[in-house]
C-alpha positions as CSV (number, residue, x, y, z in Angstrom):
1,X,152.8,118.5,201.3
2,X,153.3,121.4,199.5
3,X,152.9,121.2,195.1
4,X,156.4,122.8,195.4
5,X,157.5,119.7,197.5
6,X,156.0,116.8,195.5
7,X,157.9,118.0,192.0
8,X,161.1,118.3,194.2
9,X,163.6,115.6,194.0
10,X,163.5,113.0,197.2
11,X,165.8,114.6,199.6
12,X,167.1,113.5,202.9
13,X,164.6,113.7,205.9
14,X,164.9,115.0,209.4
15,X,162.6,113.0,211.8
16,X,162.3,114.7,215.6
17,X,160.2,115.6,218.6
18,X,160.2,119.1,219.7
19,X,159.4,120.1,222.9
20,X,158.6,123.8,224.2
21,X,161.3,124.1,227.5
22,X,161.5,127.8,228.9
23,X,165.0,128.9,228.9
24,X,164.8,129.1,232.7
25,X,164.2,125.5,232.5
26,X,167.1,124.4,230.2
27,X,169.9,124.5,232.9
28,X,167.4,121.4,235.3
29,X,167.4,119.9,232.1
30,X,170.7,119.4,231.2
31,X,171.6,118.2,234.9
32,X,169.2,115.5,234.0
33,X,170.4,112.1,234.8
34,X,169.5,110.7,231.0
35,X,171.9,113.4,229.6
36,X,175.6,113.0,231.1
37,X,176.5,110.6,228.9
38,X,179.8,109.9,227.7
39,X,179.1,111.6,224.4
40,X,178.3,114.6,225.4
41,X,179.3,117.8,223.7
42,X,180.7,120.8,225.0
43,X,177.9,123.7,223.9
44,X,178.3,125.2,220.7
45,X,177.6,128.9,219.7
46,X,175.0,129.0,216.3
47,X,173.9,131.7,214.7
48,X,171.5,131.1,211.9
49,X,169.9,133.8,209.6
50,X,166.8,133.4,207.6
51,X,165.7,134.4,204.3
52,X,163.2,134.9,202.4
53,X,161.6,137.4,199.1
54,X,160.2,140.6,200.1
55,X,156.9,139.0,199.6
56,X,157.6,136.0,201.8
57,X,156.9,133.6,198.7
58,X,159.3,130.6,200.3
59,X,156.9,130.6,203.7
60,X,153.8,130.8,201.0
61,X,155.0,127.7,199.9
62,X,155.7,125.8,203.3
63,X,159.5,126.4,203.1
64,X,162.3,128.1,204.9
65,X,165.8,129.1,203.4
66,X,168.1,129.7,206.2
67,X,172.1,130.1,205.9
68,X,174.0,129.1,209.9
69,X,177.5,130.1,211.1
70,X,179.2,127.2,212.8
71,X,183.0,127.1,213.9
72,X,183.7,129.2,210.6
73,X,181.9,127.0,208.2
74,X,178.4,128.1,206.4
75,X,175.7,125.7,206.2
76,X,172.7,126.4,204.0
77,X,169.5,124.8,204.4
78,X,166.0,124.7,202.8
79,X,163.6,122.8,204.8
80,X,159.9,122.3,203.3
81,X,156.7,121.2,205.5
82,X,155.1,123.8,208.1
83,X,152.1,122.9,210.2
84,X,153.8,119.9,212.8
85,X,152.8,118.7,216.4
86,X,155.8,117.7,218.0
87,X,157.2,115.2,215.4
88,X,158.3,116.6,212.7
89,X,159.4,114.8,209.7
90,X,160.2,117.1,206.9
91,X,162.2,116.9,203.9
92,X,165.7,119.1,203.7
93,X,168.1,119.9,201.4
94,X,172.0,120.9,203.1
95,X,175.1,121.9,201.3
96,X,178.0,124.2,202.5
97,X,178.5,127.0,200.7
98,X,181.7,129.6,200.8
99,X,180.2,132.9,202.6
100,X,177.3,133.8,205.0
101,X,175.0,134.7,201.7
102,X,172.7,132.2,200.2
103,X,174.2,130.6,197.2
104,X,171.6,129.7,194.4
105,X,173.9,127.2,193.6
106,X,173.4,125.5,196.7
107,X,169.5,125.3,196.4
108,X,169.3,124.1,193.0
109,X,167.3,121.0,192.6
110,X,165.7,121.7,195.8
111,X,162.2,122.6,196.9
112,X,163.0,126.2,196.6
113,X,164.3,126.2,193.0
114,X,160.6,126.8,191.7
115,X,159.9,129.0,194.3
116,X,162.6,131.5,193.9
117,X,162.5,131.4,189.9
118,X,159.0,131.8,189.9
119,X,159.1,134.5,192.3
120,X,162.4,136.4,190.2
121,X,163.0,138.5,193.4
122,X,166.1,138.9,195.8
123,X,166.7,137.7,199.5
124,X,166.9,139.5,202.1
125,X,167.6,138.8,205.9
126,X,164.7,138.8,208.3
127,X,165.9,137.4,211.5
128,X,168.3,135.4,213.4
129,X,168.6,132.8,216.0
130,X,171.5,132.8,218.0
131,X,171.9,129.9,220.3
132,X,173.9,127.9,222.7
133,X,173.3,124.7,221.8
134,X,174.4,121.4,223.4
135,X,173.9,117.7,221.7
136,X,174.0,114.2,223.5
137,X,173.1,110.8,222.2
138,X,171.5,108.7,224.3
139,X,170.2,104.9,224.2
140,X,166.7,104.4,224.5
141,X,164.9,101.1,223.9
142,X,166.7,100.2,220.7
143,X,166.9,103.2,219.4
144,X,169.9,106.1,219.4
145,X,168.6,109.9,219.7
146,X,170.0,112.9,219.4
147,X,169.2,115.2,222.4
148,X,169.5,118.8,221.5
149,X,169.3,121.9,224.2
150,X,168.8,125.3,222.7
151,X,169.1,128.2,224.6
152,X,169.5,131.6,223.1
153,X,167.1,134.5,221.5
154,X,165.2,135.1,218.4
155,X,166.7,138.9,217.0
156,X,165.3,141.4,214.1
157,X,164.5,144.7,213.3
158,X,161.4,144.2,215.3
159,X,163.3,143.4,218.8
160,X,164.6,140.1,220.3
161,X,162.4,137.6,222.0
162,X,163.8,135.0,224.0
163,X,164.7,131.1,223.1
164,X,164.2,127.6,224.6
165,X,163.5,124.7,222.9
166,X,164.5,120.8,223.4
167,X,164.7,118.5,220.0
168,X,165.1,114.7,220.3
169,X,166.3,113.6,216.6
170,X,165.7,109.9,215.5
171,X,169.8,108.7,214.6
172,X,168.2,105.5,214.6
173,X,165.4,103.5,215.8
174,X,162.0,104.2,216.2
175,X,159.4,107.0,216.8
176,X,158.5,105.3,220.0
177,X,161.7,105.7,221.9
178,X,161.5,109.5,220.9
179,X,158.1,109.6,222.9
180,X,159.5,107.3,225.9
181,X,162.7,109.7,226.6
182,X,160.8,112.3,226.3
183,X,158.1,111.0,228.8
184,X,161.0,110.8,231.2
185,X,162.7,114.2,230.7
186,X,159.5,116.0,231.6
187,X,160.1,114.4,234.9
188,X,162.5,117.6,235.7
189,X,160.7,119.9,233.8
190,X,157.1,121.4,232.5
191,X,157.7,120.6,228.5
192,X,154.9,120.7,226.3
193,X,154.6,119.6,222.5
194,X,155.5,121.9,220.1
195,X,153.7,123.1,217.2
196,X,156.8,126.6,216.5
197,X,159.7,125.7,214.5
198,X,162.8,128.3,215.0
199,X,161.4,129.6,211.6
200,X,157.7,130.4,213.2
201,X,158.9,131.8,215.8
202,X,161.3,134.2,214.0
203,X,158.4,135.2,211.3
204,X,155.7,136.2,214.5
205,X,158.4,138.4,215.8
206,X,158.8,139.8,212.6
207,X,155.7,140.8,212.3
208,X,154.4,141.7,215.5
209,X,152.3,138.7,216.1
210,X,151.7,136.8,219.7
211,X,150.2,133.7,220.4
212,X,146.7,133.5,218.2
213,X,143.5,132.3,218.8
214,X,142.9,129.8,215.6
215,X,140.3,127.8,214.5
216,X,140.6,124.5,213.0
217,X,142.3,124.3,209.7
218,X,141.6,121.6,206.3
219,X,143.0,118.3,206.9
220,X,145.4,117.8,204.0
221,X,144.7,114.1,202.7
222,X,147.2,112.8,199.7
223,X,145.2,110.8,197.2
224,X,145.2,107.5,198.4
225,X,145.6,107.5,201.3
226,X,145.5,104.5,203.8
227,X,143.1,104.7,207.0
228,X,146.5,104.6,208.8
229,X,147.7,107.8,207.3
230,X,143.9,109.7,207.3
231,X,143.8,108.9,211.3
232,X,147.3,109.9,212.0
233,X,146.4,113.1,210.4
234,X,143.5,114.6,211.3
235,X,145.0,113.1,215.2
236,X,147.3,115.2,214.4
237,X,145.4,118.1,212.7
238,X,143.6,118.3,216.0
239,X,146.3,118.2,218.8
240,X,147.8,121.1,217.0
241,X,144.8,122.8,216.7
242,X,144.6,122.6,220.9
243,X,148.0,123.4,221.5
244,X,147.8,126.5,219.4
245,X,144.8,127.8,221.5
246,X,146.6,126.3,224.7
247,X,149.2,128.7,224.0
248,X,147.2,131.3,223.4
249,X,145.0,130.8,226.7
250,X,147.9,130.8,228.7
251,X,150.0,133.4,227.0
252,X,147.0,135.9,226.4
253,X,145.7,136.7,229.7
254,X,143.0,133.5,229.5
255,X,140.9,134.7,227.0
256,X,137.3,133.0,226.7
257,X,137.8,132.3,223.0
258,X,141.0,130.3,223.4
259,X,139.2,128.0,226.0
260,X,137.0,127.5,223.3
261,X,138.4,126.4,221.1
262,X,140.4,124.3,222.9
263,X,137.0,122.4,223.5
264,X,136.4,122.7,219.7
265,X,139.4,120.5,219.3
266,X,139.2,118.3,221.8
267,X,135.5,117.4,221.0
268,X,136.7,117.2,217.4
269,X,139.4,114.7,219.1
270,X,137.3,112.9,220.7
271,X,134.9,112.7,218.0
272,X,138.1,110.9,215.5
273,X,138.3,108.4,217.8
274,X,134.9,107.3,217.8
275,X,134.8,108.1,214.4
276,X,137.6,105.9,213.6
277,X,136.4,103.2,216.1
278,X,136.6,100.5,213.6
279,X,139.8,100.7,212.7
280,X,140.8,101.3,216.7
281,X,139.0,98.4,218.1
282,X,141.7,95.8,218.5
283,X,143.7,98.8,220.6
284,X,142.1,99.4,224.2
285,X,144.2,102.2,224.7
286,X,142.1,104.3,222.1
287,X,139.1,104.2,224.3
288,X,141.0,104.9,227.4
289,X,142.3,108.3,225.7
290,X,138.9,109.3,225.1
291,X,137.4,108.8,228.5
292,X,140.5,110.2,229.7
293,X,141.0,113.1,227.7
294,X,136.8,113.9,228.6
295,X,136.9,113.6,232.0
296,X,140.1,115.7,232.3
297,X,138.7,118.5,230.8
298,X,135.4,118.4,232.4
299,X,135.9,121.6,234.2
300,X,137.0,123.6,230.7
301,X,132.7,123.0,229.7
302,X,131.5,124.5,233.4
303,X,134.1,127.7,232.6
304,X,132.3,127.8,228.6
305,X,129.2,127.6,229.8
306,X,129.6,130.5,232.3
307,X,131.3,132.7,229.2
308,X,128.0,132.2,227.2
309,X,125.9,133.1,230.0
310,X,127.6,135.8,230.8
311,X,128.2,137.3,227.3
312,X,125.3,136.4,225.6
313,X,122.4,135.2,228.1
314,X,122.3,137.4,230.9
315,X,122.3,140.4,228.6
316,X,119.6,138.9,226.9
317,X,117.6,138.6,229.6
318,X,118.5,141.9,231.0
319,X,117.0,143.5,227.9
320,X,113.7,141.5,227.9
321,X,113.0,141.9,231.8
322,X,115.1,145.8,232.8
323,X,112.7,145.4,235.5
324,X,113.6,142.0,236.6
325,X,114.9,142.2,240.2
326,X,118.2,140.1,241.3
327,X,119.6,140.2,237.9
328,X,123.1,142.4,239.3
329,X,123.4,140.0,241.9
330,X,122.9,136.8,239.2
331,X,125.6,138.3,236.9
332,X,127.9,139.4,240.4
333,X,127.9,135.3,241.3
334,X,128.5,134.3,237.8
335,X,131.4,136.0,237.5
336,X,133.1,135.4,240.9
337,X,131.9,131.5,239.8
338,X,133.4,132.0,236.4
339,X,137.0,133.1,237.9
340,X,136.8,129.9,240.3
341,X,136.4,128.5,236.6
342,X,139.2,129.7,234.7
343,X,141.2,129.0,238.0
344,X,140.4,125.2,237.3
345,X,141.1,125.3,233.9
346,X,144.3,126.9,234.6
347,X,145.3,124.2,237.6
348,X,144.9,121.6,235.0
349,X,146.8,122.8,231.7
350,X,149.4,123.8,234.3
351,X,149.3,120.4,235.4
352,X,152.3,117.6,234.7
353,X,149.2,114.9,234.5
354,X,147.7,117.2,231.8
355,X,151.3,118.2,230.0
356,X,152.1,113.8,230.3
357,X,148.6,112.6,228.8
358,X,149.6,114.9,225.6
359,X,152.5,114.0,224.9
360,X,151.6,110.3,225.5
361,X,148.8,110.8,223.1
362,X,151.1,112.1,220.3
363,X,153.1,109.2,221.3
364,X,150.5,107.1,220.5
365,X,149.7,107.8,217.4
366,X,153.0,107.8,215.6
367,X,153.2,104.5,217.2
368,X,150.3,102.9,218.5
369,X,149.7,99.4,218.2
370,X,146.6,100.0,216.7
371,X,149.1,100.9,213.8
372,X,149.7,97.3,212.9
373,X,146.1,96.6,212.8
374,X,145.3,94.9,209.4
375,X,142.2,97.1,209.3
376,X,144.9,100.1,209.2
377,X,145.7,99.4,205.9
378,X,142.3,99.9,203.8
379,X,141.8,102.8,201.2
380,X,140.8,105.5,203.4
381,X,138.0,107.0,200.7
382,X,136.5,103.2,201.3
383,X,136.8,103.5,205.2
384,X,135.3,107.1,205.1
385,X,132.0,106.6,202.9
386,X,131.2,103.9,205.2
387,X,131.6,105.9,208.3
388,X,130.1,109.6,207.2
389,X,127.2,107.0,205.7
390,X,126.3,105.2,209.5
391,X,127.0,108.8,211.1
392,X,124.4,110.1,208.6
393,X,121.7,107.5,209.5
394,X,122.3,107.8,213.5
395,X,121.5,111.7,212.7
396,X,118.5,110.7,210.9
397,X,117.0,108.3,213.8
398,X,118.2,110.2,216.6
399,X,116.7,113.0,215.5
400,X,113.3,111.9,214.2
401,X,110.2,113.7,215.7
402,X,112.4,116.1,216.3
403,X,109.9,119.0,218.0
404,X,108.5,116.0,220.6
405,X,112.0,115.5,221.5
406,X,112.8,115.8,225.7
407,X,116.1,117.8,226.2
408,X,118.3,115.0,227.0
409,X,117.1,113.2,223.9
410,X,117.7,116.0,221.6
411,X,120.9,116.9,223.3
412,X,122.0,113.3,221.9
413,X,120.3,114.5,218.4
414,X,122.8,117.9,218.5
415,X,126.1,114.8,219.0
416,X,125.2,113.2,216.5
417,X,124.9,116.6,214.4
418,X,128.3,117.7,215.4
419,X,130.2,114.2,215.1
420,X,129.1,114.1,211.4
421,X,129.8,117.6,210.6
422,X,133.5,116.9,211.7
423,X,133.7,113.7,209.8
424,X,132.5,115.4,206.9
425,X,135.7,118.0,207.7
426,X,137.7,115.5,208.3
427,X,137.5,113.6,205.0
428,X,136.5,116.2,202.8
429,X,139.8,116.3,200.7
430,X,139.4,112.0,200.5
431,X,136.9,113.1,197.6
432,X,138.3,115.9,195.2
433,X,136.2,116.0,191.9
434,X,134.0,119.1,191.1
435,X,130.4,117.3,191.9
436,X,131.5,116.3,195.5
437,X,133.3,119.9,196.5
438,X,129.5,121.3,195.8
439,X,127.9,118.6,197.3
440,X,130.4,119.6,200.1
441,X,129.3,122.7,200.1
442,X,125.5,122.2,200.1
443,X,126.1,119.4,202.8
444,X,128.2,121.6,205.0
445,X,125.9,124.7,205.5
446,X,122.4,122.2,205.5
447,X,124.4,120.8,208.7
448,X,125.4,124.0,210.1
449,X,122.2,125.4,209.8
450,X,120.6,122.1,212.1
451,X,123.8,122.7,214.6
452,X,122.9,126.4,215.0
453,X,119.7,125.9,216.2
454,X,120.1,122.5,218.0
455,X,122.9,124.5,219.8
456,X,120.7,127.7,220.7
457,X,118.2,124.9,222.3
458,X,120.7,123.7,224.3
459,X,121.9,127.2,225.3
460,X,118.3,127.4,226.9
461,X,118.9,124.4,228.8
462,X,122.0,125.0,229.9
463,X,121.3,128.6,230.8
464,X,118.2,127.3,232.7
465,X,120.0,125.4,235.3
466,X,122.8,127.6,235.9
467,X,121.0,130.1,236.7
468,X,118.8,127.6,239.3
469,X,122.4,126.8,240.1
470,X,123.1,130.2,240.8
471,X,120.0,131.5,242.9
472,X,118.7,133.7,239.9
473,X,115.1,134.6,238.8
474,X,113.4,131.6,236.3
475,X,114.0,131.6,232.8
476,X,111.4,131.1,230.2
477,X,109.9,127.8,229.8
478,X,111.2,125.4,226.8
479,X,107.7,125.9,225.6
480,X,107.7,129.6,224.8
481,X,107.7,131.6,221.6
482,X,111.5,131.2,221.3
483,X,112.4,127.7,222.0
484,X,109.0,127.3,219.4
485,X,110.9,129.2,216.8
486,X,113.9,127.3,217.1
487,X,112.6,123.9,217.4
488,X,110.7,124.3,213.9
489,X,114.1,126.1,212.5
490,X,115.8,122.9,213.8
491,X,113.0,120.4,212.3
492,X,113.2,122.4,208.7
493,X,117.4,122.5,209.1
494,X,117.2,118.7,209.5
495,X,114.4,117.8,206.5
496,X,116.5,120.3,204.5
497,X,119.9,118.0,205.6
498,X,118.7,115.1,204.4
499,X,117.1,115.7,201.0
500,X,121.2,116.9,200.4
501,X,122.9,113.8,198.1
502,X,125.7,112.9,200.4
503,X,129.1,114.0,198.5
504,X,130.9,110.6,199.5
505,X,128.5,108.0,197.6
């Protein structure tokens, strides 16, 4: 929640699932047998401009100001809170107002008041949406929803991209149902979880910008915040984080750096729930997730593995042996085994199973019976120190004698490394005053520094049976000069981690 937001006054809120649908898809959809019920509506032409300052201070501040044309009436709207994974629950403020301009009398007392008079700039018209959009409620479980199919085109300046996109809105009931319905509509067609409102979508058109490669962003924790609330954020925090990189892996010509971080956030996913284990443990379902979720994706680790080979490895050892016969042939199977790779990876984010267990996750934790849990309930600074404390002591024993350590064993060393590291992400923001930020700090690179090299040692591993895998010449042994260097690196990364006061005690 923006600073903007939390001054605002409480203002109605709009609680709904979106769904990405290609426009292709929309027409399947709408025969589906869910949606001919007897409410619905014939489709309705809406065209909706957006606004915002020259220096785009409203989207600074996690809002949009947007002004729509329906059946001759003007509808203004400012909508705060940017950043969702298919639900979205975000405050807005609506009023009609008499022309197709923004009125300032009609966002007074809203989130963009501040905003705007800070800013002492005018409007201006960035893009449009212009859509055919068709609403039916349907019964599910006990709740009533809102089914909304949008089919149309983003327009500006900068050219028109096209539009599909399927909203279930809560009339009443619960989140649940939202996740049910959906479950079954994506019987008739691929639909993913969205992480794009209208708005988003409009400002990357604006500005020339296609589907991104991102790394994981700060998990924004309110003071105070329950274990409940902590989980169902960073849960959140990561499936966005994947479906932002899934995008871009299937949107940008499968590029190596979207796959991984797509791993990133799944192993940061996976890591949450054992993380949060102790709070889970009266859900099975929790554990299921995880082992499914893992071995789903095991094919996504064979396709990283070949990218670091390839790009880092093999050139590597190109340069320290030019002499070294067989090495063209080596990096000729690698890649033909990398495309039978990325092939794999491809069949399975394609897949419904894979599209399903997503959207069933999300499901989950808005409304998970872990949720009800009493454990749920505890401060989540209480719940934190307690876990980053026990994931701090498994570091310490796993990785004791660290430079005696077999591969397997230190692999298990470089888990426990990274699990704490994301905890410490995780709930960093549970513990706000000055001494803990450099504590953070100190903490944070002492870690990073023990990954790096742990890491680099298991590069050597890894690289060492791929290429047995591959029929290519031996690699050096894990006792030559390098792995040497790295092991001690590692050993003085680790002494150096734990002399660091720990910022949550």
């Amino acid at each position: 929640m923006s600073e903007t937001e939390s001054r605002a006054p409480a203002a109605p809120r709009e609680v709904e699932l979106k769904l990405d649908c290609a426009a292709s898809d929309l027409s399947a959809l709408a025969a589906h047998p869910r949606l001919q019920g007897a409410g619905d509506s014939a489709p309705t032409p809406l065209v909706t401009t957006y606004y915002d300052t020259p220096d785009r201070d409203l989207r600074a501040a996690g809002l949009t100001l947007r002004v729509r044309a329906k059946g001759g009436r003007h509808i203004q709207t400012v909508k705060a809170g940017n950043g969702g994974v298919g639900l979205f629950d975000r405050a807005e403020w609506e009023a009609e107002i008499a022309g197709e301009t923004p009125d300032p009398g009609a966002w007074a007392g809203t989130a963009a008041e501040e905003v705007l008079r800070k800013a002492d700039a005018s409007l201006e018209p960035l893009f449009s949406t212009v859509i055919m959009r068709r609403v039916v409620p349907v019964e599910q479980g006990a709740s009533r929803i809102l089914v909304t199919l949008d089919e149309g085109r983003v327009e500006s300046r900068a050219g028109a991209a096209p539009l599909g996109e399927l909203e279930l809105e809560i009339e009443s009931g619960e989140a649940a149902d939202l996740f049910a319905l959906a479950q079954t509509l994506a019987e008739s067609v691929p639909l993913r979880l969205s992480v794009n409102a209208k708005s988003d979508r409009g400002f990357a058109l604006v500005d020339g910008i296609g589907p991104a490669v991102v790394k994981a962003e700060p998990v924004e924790l309110p003071e105070g915040a329950s274990v409940r609330e902590v989980f169902r954020r960073v849960a959140r925090a990561c499936l966005r984080h994947m479906r932002l990189n899934e995008t871009a892996f299937l949107d940008g010509g499968r590029s190596p750096e979207a796959l991984h971080q797509i791993r990133v956030s799944l192993r940061r996913l996976r890591s949450a729930l054992s993380l949060f284990s102790p709070m889970l443990a009266g859900d099975p379902r929790a554990v299921s997730f995880g082992d499914e979720i893992k071995r789903v994706t095991e094919p996504f680790g064979h396709a990283r593995n070949l990218d670091v080979f390839l790009g880092h490895t093999l050139p590597g050892l190109a340069k320290e042996r030019p002499d070294e016969p067989g090495l063209d042939d080596l990096r000729i199977r690698a890649e033909a085994e990398r495309e039978r790779a990325y092939d794999g990876v491809l069949a399975i984010l394609e897949s419904p199973q894979w599209r399903g267990l997503i959207i069933d996750f999300a499901g989950w934790i808005e409304a998970g019976a872990w949720a009800a849990q009493p454990a749920a309930t505890e401060d989540g600074r209480d719940f934190a120190a307690r876990v980053l404390e026990r994931a701090r002591l498994r570091l310490k024993k796993r990785g004791r004698g660290l430079k005696r350590l077999d591969p397997q064993t230190r692999h298990r060393a470089r888990i426990a490394a990274k699990k704490l590291r994301y905890g410490a992400e995780f709930f960093a923001q549970l513990f706000p005053k000055t001494k803990a930020r450099r504590r953070q700090d100190k903490f944070g690179a002492a870690l990073s520094d023990l990954q790096d090299h742990l890491g680099a040692l298991n590069d050597r591993e890894t690289a060492r049976s791929m290429t047995e895998s591959l029929d290519g010449p031996g690699m050096p042994g894990s006792d030559d000069a390098g792995a040497r260097d790295q092991l001690d690196a590692a050993a003085a990364a680790r002494a150096e981690l734990l002399d660091v006061k720990p910022f949550w005690r």
